[in-house]
N, C-alpha and C positions, 0 to 999 in steps of 0.2 A: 658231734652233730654230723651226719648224712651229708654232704656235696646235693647243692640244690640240681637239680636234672638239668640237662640242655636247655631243653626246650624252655623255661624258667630266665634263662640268661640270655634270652635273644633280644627279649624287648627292651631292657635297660643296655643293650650295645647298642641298638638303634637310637633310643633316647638319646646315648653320650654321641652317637654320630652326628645329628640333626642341633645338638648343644655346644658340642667343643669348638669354641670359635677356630680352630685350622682347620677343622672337616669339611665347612663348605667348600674351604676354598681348593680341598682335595678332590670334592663332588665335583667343581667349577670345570677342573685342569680336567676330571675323567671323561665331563659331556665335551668337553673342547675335544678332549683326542677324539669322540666318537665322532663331531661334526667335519672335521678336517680329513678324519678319514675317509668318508664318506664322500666329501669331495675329490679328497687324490682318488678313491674307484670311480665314481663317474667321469673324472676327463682323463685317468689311466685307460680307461677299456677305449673310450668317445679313441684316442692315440693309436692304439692298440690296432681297435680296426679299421681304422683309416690307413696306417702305414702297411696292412696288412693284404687291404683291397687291393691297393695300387701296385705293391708286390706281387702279388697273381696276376694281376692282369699287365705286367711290364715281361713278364717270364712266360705268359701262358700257363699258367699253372690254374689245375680249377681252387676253387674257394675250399673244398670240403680240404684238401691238399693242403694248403698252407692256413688252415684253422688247426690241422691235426700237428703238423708239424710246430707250427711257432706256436700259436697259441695255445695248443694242447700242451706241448713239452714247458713253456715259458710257464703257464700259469698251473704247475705240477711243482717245479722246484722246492716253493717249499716244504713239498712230502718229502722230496728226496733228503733235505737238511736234516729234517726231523725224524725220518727212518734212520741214517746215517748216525746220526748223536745219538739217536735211541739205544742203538745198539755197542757204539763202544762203550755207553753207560750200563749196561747189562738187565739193557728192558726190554728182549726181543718182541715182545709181546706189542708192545707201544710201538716198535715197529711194521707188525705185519697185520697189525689193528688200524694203524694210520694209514695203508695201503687200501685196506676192504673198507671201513668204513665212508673215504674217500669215493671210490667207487661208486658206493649205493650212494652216497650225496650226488656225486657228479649226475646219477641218473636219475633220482627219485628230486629233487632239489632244481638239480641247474636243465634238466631239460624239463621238467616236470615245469616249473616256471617260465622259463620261454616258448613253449609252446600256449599255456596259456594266454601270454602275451599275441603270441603270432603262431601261426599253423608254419611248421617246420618241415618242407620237403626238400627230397631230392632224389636226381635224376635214378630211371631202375637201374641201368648197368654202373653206375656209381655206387649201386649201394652192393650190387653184386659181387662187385671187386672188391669194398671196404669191407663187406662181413666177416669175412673167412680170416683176415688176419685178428679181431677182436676176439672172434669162436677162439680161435687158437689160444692168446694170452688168458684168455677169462678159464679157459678147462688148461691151463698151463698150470695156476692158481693153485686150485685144490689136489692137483694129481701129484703135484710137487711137494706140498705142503700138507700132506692130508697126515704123514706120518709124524707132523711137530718137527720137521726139520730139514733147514734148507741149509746146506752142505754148498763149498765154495764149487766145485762142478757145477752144481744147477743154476750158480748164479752166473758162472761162464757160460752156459746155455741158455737162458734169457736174457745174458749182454749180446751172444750172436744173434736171436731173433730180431732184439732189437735193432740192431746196427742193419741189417736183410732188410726191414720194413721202412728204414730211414730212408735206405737208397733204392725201392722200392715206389716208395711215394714221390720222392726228387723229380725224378726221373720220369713220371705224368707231365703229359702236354697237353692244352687242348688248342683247337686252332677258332672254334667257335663256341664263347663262352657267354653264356647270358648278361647282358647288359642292366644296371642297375645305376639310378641317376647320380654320376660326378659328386661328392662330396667336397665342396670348393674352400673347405677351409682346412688349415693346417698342412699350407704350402702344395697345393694339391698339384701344382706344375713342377715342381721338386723330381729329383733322378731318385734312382735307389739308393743311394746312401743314407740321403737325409730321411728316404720312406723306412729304413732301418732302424734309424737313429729314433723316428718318431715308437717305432715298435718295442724298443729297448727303454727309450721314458714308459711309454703306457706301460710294459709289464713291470719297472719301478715303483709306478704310481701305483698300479694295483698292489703290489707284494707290501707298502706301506701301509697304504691305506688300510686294508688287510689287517697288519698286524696293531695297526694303532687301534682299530674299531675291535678288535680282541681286546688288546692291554684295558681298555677304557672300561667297554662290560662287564670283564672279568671283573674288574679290579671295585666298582657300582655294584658288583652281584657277592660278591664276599666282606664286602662293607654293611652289606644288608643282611649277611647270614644265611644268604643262596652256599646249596654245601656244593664242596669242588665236584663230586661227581655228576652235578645235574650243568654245573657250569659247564665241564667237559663235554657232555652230549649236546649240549645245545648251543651255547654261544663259540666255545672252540671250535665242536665241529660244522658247523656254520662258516664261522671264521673261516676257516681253512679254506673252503669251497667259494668263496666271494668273488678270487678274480675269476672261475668259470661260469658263476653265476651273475655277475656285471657284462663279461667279454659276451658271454652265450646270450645272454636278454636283451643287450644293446643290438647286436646283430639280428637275431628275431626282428625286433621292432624296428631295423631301415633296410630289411627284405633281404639280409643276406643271412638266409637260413641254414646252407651248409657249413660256412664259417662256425654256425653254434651246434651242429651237429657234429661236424669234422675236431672241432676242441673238444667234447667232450668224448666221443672213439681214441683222439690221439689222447686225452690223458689217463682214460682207463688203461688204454696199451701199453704208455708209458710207467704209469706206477708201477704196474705187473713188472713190465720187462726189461725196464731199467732201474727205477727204485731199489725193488728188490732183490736187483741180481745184483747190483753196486753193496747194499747193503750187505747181502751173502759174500760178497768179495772180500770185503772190509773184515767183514765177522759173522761166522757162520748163526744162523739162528736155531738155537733150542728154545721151543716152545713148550711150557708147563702150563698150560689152562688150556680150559677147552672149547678151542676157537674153531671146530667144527661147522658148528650149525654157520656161525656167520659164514666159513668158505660158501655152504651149500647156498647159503640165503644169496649173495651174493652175484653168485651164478647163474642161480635161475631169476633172477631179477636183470640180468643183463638178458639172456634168453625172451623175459617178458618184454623190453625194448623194443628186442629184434620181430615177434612179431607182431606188435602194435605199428610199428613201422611199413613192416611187408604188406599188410592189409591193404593199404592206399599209398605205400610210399610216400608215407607223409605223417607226421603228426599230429592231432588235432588237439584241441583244447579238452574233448573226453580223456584223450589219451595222456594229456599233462595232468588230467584231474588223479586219474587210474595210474599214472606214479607217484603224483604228491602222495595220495595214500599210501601207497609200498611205502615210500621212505616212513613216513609216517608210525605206521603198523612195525616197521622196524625198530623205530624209538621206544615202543611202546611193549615189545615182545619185549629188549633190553633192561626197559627201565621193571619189570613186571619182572625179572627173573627169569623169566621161560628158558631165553636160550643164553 
């Protein structure tokens, strides 16, 4: 006798899931992880940019500056772990997939949703100085990569970019910087260390939360007979993107817009040019599929940023609508085959 089809055996696993007296209590522990996580990201990010404000503003530093630097590189790590593992397990692909997709999340996703939240500006000559280094890493991308292979030289060329844009950004002062009302909780007369300390729990609490609110969907979404590859696109790569999509939206919404602006520039620059060139360090990447179209898609979706932004140096809630689509339209090119 014939093996009954799939699709035949999904409803009788769903029955013995909703039956086997352990399963609720499987179902119980996955909505737990989901709720708890959810709570470590909201008072991860609520940390985050509280200890982060007070940082800029004890240093001089403007907002766009230390949103790129900490919170852009902070809440990037876990690409770096997972480029890095990707590739001494010999899935280059999973690695230079988790950089670009990341990417398009951070733009279509984390600012696409905070601008709908709140209109996200910033000043012109701030944005004139911050462009030219993202142009850079974003066309560093495909010109590197375009042959399927990133060879340990190039990744010692995007660890010196990076290292140049670090001390680059440090290195900004300003001496009159917009004022935005005192956030009086979470030690708000505290010195730098403990503003540190508070930066270093929030991007914990994110990076947790984070991975619990994965573990939990994933694990709800394969119990039900969601196949791994729709889990991958949607709830992982979601997942991934959550603490810039908590750190970016929080900030939108108590008016410190370059904070979610400047994270999401610094962790596209960071994937690019530290991710990858760490990852090329480690072990060079040959790529065997054809990850073209996403370089191109990619690129010109950062490009599209840049002048929805220039228009009014600022982004408006059209302009959050007109990236939720991109990302969107991206899911859906993938999930379609196209590209």
């Amino acid at each position: 006798m014939p093996p009954e089809p799939k699709g035949r055996q999904r409803g009788p696993q769903i029955k013995t899931l909703l039956t086997h007296p352990a399963k609720p209590l499987i179902m119980l522990f996955n909505l737990t992880l989901i709720v708890l996580g959810l709570i470590l990201l909201y008072f991860g990010g609520d940390l985050l940019i509280c200890g982060s404000v007070r940082i800029a503003r004890h240093f001089k530093m403007p907002h766009f500056a230390i949103g790129a630097v900490v919170m852009g590189f902070g809440t990037s790590s876990p690409e770096l772990c997972v480029s890095v593992l990707a590739a001494l397990r010999g899935s280059p692909e999973l690695s230079l997939g988790n950089v670009v997709g990341s990417n398009i999340a951070n733009i279509g996703l984390v600012l696409g949703i905070s601008s709908l939240l709140a209109p996200l500006a910033i000043e012109r000559h701030r944005l004139r100085r911050e462009v030219p280094p993202l142009v850079i890493a974003t066309l560093f991308l495909p010109i590197l990569a375009w042959d399927l292979v990133l060879s340990r030289w190039e990744g010692f060329l995007m660890l010196l970019g990076m290292a140049l844009y670090i001390l680059r950004t440090l290195q900004l002062r300003e001496e009159n910087t917009v004022e935005v009302e005192e956030d009086q909780r979470f030690f708000p007369h505290a010195g730098p260390p403990v503003q540190f300390l508070l930066i270093l729990v929030g991007l914990a609490g994110l990076m947790l939360g984070a991975d619990w609110m994965v573990t939990g969907s994933a694990n709800i979404a394969r119990a039900m007979g969601i196949s791994e590859w729709l889990i991958g696109i949607t709830i992982v790569a979601v997942g991934t993107s959550l603490p810039e999509i908590v750190s970016s939206s929080l900030s939108a919404y108590r008016g410190h817009s370059e904070l979610a602006l400047g994270n999401v520039f610094g962790s596209n620059i960071f994937n690019i040019m530290m991710v990858l060139s760490v990852t090329a360090l480690v072990h060079p990447l040959h790529i065997t599929e054809p990850v073209r179209p996403d370089l191109v898609y990619s690129t010109l979706f950062t490009f599209l940023l840049l002048i929805l932004i220039r228009l009014e140096y600022r982004l408006f809630r059209r302009d959050g609508a007109i990236l939720l689509v991109g990302y969107v339209a991206y899911i859906t090119l993938k999930s379609t085959g196209i590209f």
